[in-house]
C-alpha positions in Angstrom: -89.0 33.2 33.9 -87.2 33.2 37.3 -83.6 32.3 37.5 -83.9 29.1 39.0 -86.1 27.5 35.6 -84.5 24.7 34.4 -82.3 23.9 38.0 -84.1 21.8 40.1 -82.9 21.3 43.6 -80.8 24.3 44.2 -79.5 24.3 47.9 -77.6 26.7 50.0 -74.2 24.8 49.5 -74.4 25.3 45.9 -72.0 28.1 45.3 -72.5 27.6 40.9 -75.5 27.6 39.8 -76.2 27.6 35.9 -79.4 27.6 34.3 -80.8 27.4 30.5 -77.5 28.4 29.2 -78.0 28.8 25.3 -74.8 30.1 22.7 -75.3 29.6 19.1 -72.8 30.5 16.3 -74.8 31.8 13.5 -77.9 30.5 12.3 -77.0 26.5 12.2 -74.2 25.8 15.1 -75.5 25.2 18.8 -72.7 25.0 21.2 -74.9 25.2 24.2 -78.0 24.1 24.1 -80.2 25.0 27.3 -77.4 23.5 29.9 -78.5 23.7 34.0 -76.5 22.3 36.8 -75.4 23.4 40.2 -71.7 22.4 41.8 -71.3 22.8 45.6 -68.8 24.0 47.8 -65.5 22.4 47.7 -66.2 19.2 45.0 -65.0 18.6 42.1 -67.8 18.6 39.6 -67.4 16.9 36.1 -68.7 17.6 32.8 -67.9 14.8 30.5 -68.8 14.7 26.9 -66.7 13.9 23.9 -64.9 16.1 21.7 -67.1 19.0 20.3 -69.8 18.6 22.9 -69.9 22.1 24.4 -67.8 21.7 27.3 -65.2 24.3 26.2 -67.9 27.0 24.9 -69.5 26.4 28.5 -66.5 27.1 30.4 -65.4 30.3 28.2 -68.9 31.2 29.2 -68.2 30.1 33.0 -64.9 32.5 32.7 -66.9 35.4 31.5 -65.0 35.2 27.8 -67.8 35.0 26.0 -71.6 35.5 26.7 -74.4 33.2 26.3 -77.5 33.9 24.2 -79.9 33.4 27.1 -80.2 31.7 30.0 -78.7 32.7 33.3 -75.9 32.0 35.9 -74.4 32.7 39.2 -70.7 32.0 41.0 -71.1 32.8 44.8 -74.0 35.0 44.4 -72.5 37.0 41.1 -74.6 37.3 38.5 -72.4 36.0 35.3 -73.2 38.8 33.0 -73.7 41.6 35.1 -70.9 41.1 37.9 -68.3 39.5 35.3 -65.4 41.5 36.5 -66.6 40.1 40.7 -66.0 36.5 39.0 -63.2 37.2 37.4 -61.5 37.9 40.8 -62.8 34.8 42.5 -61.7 31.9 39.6 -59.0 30.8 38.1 -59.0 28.8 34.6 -56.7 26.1 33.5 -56.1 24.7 29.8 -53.9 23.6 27.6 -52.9 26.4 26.1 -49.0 27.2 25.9 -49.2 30.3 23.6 -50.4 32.3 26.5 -46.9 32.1 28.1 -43.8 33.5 27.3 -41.5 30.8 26.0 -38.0 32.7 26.6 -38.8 32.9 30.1 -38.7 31.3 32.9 -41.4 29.4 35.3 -40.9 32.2 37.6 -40.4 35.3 35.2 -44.0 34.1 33.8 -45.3 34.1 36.9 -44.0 37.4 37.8 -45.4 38.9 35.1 -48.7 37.3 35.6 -48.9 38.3 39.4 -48.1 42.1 38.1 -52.0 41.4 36.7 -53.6 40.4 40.2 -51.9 43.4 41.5 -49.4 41.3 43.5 -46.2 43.2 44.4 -43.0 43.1 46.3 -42.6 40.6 49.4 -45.8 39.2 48.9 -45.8 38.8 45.5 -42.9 37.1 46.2 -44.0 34.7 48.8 -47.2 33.5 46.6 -44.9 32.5 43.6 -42.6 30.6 45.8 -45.3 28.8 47.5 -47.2 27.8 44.3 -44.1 26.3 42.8 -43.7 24.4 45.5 -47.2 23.6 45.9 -46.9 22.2 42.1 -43.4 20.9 42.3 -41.7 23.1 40.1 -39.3 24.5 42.4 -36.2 22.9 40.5 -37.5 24.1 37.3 -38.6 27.3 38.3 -35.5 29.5 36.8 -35.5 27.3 33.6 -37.2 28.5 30.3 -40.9 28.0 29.8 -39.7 26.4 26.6 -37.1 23.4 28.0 -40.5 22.1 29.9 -42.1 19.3 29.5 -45.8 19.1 28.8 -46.4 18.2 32.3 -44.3 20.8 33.6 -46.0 23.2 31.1 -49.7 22.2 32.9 -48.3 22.2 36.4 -46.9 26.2 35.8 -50.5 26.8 34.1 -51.9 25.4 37.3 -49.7 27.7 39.5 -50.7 30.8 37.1 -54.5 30.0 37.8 -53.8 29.8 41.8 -52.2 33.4 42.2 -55.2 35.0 43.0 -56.0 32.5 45.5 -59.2 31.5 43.7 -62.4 30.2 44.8 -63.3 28.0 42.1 -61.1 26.3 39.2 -62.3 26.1 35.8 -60.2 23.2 33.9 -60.0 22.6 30.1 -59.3 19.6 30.0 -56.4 20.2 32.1 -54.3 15.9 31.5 -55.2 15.8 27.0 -51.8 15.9 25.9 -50.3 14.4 29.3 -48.6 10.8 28.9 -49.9 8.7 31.5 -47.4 9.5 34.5 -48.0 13.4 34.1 -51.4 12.9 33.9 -51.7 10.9 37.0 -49.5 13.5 39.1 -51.8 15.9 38.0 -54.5 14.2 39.1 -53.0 13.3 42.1 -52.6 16.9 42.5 -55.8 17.9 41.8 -57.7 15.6 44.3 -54.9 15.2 47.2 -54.2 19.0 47.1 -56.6 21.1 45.3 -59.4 19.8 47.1 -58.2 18.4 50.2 -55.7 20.4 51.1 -56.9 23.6 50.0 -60.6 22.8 49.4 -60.8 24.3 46.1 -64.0 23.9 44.4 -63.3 22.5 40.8 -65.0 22.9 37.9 -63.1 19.8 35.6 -64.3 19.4 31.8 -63.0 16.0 30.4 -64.0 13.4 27.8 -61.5 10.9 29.7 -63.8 8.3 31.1 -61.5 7.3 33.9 -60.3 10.4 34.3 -63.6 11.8 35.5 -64.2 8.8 37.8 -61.1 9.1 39.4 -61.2 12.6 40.3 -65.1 13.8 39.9 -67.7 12.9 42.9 -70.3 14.1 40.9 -70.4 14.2 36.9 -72.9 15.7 34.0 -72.7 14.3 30.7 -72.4 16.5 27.9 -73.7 15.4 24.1 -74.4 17.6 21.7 -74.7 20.9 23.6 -77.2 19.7 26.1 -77.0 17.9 29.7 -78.2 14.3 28.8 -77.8 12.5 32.4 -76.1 14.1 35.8 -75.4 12.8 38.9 -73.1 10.6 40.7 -71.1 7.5 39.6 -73.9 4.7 41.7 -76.8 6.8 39.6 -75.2 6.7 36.3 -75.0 2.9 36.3 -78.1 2.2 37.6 -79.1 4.1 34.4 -78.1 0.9 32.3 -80.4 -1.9 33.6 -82.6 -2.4 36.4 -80.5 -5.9 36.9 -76.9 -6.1 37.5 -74.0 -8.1 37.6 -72.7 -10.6 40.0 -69.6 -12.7 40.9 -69.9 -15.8 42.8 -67.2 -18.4 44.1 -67.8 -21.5 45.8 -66.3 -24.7 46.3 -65.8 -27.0 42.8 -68.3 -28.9 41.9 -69.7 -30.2 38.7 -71.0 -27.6 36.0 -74.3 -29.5 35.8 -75.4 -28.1 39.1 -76.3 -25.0 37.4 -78.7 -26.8 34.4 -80.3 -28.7 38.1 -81.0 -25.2 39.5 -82.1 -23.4 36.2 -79.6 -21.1 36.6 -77.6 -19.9 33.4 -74.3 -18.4 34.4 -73.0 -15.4 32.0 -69.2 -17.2 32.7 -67.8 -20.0 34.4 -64.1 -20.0 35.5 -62.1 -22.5 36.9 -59.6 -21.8 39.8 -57.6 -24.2 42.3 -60.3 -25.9 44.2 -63.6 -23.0 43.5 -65.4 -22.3 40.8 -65.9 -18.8 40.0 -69.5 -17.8 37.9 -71.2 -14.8 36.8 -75.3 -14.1 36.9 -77.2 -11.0 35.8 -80.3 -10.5 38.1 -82.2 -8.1 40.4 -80.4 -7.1 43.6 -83.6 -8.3 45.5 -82.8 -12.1 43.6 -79.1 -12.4 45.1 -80.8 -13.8 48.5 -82.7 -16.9 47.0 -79.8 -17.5 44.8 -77.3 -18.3 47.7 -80.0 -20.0 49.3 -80.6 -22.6 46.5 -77.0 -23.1 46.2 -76.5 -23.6 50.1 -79.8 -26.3 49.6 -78.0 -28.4 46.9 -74.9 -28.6 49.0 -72.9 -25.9 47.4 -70.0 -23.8 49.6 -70.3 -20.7 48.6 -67.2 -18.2 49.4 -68.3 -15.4 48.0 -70.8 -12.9 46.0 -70.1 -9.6 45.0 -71.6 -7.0 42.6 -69.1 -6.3 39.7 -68.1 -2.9 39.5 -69.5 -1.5 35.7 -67.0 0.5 34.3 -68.0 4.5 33.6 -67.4 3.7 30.1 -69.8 1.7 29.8 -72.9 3.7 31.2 -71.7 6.6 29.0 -71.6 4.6 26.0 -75.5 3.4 26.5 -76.6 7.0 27.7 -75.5 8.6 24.5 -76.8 5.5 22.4 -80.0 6.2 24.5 -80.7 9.6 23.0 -80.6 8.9 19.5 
């Protein structure tokens, strides 16, 4: 079997490229279970999937902490079992893990000692710890104990500790779960507006946060037990619920009964000052003649717009799809 089995369109942007990744525990636990994707240069790539779905087994692979059964992979042209220590130099991995760090020290004692491990020294070492605190808005914190931080704080330094090397590629764990909402979106914030634009990181990001993953991810694979089920972006995943779709209309009030005249049965009907606001699921190629009937039978209308279907939604019927 080549390399490429199991990855279809693999192009000369994509800088990961995994393919048939299996890792089984024993004889009865699949963690991975024959996993391809690729992730181009400078996106951030999601794998979504729920709780116990693989995503963390996949990235310990990813990070070289573990090695898969079978099945192959690559990170910028390094093979993923027999260049491990090449990959190691050229990602950095983020999670939630606080017993990593030493909680009697400070921000910048940790990363110190950290930097010691990249082989950072002196001035420079120096100037790269500085600039990542400020780069992750710890430099008021930064001579405070790892343990007076707050969990956001805590993520933010685990961040920094990840950028030392100056990595390539990012591999987060999910990086926000035990964020309350305001740390979580300043880390996202961070990870989009900097990360990626700034510094054009190329991000790795595992999450079972629906919004999360739309918010920051231009291109997602869903994760269910072990196995890819559906990948691609966020327009592709919802035209995986229905071939028809959802629309909102407003035009100018008139009576209800218009609609029962037409044959038209509207999901909703709302009433605002002076329009009437309705709902219809159809065909894209139906919206035309719609409009058109209205505009024949002396309707206004304002406007007609296709109604955004939330991520949550798509993943929900994916997953129900597959059993």
């Amino acid at each position: 079997m080549g390399f490429h089995d199991g990855v279809a369109d693999v192009k000369m942007e994509d800088i990961v490229i995994v393919g048939n990744l299996h890792k089984t525990y024993g004889k009865d636990i699949v963690a991975v279970d024959g996993i391809s994707f690729t992730v181009k240069k400078g996106e951030i790539f999601g794998l979504l999937g729920p709780n116990g779905a693989g995503k963390t087994t996949l990235i310990k692979i990813l990070a070289t902490l573990i090695i898969p059964n079978s099945g192959a992979g690559k990170i910028f042209g390094y093979d993923l079992i027999q260049q491990s220590q090449h990959i190691r130099r050229i990602i950095g991995l983020v999670n939630m893990s606080e017993r990593s760090f030493y909680w009697r020290l400070t921000g910048r004692q940790n990363l110190n000692f950290f930097a010691a491990l990249h082989s950072l020294t002196g001035k420079q070492k120096e100037k790269r710890i500085q600039t990542l605190l400020e780069l992750v808005d710890l430099e008021e914190k930064a001579d405070t104990q790892f343990m007076k931080y707050s969990s956001g704080q805590k993520q933010r330094l685990s961040l920094a500790r990840a950028l030392l090397s100056n990595p390539e590629i990012l591999l987060m764990d999910e990086p926000t779960q035990n964020l309350d909402p305001i740390a979580s979106s300043t880390f996202l914030k961070l990870a989009v507006d900097v990360l990626k634009k700034k510094e054009g990181k190329t991000i790795l990001w595992c999450t079972h946060n629906l919004r999360e993953a739309e918010e920051v991810c231009s291109r997602i694979a869903i994760i269910h037990r072990g196995a890819v089920i559906e990948s691609g972006d966020l327009e592709y995943m919802c035209s995986l619920i229905n071939t028809e779709s959802f629309y909102e209309f407003t035009i100018d009030h008139c009576p209800e009964t218009i609609f029962q005249e037409m044959g038209i049965t509207p999901l909703r009907i709302f009433r605002n000052n002076g329009s009437l606001d309705f709902e219809l699921q159809l065909r894209s190629n139906n919206v035309p003649s719609i409009v058109r009937k209205l505009v024949e039978n002396g309707v206004n209308v304002r406007s007609c717009k296709a109604k955004i279907i939330e991520l949550d939604e798509v993943f929900e019927k994916i997953i129900n799809r597959v059993h």
